[in-house]
mmCIF file of the C-alpha atoms, coordinates in Angstrom:
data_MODEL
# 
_entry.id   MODEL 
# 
loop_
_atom_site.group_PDB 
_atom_site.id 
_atom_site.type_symbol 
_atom_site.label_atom_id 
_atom_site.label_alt_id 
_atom_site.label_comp_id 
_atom_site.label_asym_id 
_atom_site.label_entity_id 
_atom_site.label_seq_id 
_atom_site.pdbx_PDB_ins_code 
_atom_site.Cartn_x 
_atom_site.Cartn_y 
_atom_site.Cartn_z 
_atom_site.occupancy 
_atom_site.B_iso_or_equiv 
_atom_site.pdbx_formal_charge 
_atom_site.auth_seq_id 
_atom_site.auth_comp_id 
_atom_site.auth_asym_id 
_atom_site.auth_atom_id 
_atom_site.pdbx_PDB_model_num 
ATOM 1  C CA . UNK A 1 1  ? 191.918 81.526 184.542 1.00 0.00 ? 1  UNK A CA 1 
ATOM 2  C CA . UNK A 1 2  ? 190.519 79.544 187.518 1.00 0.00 ? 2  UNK A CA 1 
ATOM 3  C CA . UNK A 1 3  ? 190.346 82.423 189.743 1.00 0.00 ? 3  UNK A CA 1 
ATOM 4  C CA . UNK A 1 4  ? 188.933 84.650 187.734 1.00 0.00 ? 4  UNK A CA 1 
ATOM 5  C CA . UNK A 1 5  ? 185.850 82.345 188.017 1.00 0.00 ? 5  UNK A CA 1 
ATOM 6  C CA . UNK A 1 6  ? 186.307 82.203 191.397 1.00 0.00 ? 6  UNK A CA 1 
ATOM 7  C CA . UNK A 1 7  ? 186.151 85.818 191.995 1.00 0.00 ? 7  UNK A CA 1 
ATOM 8  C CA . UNK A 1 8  ? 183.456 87.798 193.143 1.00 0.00 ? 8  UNK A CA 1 
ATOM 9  C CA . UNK A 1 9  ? 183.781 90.233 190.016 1.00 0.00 ? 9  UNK A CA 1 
ATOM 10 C CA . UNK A 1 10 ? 182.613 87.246 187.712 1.00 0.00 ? 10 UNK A CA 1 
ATOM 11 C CA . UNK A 1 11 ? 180.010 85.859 189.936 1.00 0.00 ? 11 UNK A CA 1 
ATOM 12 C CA . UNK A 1 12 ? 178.591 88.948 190.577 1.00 0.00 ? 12 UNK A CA 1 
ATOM 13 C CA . UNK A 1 13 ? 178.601 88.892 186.569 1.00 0.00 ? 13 UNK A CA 1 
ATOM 14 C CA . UNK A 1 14 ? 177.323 85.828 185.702 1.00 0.00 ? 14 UNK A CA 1 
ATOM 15 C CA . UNK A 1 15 ? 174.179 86.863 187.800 1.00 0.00 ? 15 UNK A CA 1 
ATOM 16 C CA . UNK A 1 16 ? 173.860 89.888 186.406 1.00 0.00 ? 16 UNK A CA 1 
ATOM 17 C CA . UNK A 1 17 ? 173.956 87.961 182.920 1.00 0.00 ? 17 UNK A CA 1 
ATOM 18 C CA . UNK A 1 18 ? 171.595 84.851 183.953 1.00 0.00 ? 18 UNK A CA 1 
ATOM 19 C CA . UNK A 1 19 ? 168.930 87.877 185.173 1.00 0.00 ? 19 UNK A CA 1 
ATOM 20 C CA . UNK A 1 20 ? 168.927 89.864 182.222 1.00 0.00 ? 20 UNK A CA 1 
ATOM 21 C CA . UNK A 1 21 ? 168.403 86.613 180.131 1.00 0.00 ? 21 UNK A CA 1 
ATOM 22 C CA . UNK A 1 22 ? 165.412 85.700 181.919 1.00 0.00 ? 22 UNK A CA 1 
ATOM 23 C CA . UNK A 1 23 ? 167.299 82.784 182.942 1.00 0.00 ? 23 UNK A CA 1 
ATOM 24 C CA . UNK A 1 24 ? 167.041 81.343 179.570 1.00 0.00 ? 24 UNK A CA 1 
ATOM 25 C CA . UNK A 1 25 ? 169.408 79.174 176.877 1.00 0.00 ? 25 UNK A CA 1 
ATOM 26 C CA . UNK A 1 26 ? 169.632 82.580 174.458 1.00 0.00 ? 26 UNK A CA 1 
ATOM 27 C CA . UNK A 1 27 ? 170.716 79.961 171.427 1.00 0.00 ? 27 UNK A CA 1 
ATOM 28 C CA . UNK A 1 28 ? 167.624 77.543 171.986 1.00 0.00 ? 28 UNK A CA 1 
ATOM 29 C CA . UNK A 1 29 ? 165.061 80.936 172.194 1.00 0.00 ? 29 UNK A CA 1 
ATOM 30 C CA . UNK A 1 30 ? 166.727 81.358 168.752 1.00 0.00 ? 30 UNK A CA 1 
ATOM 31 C CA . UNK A 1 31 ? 165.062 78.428 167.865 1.00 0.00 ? 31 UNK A CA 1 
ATOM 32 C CA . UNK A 1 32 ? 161.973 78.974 169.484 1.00 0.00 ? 32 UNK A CA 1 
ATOM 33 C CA . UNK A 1 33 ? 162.390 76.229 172.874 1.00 0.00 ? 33 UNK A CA 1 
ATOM 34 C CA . UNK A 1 34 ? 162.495 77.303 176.202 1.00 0.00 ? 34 UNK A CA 1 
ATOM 35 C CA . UNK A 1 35 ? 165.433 75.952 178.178 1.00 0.00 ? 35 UNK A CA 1 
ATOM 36 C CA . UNK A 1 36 ? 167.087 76.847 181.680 1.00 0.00 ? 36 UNK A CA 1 
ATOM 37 C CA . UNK A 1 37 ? 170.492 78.713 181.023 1.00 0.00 ? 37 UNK A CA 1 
ATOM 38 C CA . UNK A 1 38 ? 173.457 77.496 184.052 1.00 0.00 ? 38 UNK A CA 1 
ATOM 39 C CA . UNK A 1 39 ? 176.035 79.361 181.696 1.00 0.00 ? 39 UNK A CA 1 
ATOM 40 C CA . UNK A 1 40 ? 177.322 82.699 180.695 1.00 0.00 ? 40 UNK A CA 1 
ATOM 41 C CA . UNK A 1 41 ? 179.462 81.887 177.702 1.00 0.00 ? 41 UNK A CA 1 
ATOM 42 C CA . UNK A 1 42 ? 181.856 84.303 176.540 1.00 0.00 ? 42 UNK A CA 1 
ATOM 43 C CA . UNK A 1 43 ? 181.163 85.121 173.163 1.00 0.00 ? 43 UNK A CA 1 
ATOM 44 C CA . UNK A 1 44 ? 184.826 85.756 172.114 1.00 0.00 ? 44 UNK A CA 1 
ATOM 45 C CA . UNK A 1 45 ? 186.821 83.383 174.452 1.00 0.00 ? 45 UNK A CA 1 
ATOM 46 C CA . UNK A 1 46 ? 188.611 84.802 178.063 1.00 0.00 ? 46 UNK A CA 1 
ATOM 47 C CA . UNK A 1 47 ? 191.881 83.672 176.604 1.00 0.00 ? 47 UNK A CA 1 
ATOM 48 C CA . UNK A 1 48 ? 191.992 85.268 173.535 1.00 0.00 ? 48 UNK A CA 1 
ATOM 49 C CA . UNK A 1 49 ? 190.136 88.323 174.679 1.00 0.00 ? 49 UNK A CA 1 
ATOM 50 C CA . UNK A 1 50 ? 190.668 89.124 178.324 1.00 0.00 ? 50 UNK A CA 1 
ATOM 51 C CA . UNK A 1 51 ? 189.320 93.100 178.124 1.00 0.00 ? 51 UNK A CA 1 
ATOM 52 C CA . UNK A 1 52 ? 185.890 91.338 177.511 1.00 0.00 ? 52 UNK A CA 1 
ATOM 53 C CA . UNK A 1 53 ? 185.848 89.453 180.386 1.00 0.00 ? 53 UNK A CA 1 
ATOM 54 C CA . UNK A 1 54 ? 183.396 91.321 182.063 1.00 0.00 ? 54 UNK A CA 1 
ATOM 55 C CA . UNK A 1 55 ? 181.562 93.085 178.814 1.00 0.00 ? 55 UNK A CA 1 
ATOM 56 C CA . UNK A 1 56 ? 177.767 92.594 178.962 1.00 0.00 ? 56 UNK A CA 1 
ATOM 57 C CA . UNK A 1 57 ? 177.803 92.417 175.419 1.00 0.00 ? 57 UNK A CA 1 
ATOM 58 C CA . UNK A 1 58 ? 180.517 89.859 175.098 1.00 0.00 ? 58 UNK A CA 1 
ATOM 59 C CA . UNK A 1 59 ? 178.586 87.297 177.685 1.00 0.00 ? 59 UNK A CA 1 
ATOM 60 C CA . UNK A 1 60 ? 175.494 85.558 176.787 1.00 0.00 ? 60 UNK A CA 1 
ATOM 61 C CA . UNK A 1 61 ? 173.596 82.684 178.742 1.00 0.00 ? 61 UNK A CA 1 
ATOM 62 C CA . UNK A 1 62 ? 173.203 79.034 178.000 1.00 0.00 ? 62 UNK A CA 1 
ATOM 63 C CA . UNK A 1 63 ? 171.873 75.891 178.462 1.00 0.00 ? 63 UNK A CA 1 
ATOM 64 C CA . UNK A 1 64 ? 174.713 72.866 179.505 1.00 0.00 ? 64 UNK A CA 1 
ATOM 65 C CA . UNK A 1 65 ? 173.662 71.380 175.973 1.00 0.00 ? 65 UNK A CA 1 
ATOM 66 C CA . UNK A 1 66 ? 174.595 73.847 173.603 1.00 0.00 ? 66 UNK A CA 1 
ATOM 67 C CA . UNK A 1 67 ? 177.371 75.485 176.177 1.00 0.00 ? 67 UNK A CA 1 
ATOM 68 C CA . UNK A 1 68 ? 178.537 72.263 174.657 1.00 0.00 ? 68 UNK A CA 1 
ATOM 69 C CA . UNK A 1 69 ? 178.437 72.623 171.254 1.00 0.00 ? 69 UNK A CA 1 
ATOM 70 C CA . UNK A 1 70 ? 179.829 75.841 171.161 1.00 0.00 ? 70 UNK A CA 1 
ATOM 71 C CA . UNK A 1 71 ? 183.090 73.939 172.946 1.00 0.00 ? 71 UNK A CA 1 
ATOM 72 C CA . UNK A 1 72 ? 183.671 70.615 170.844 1.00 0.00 ? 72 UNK A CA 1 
ATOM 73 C CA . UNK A 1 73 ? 187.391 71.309 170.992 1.00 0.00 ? 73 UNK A CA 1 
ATOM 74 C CA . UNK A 1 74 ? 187.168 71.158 175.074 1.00 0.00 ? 74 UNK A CA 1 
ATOM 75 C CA . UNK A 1 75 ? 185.155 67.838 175.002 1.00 0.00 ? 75 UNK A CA 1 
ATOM 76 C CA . UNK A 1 76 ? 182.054 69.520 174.648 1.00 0.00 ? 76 UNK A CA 1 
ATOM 77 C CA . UNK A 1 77 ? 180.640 67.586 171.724 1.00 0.00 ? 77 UNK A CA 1 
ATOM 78 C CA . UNK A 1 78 ? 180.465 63.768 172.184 1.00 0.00 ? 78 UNK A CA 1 
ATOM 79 C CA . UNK A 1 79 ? 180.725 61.675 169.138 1.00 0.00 ? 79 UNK A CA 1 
# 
């Protein structure tokens, strides 16, 4: 799974993804707060779903914080 973020498919992706969100945390506009996305989280996980890698609707940028949340079984969410 490492390399597929290494490759040049995905990065060219996660550009792609961080543009068309204006660069913004999609869950915090939710909420009405602006906050700088550095992640395209895949909605239904790369594991489980790995024809979706790549889907534009399947990708969605966040901020670190609630990249986080949406991961408390990888250490995500500090207690």
């Amino acid at each position: 799974m490492d390399s597929f973020y290494q490759s040049k498919k995905w990065k060219h992706k996660r550009r792609a993804i961080l543009r068309r969100d204006g660069y913004r945390c999609q869950i915090c506009k939710r909420f009405g707060k602006w906050c700088p996305a550095v992640t395209v989280h895949h909605i239904k996980e790369l594991e489980d779903y790995p024809e979706l890698a790549l889907d534009d609707h399947n990708l969605i940028s966040v901020c670190q914080s609630c990249h986080n949340r949406l991961h408390p079984d990888k250490g995500g969410a500090r207690r």
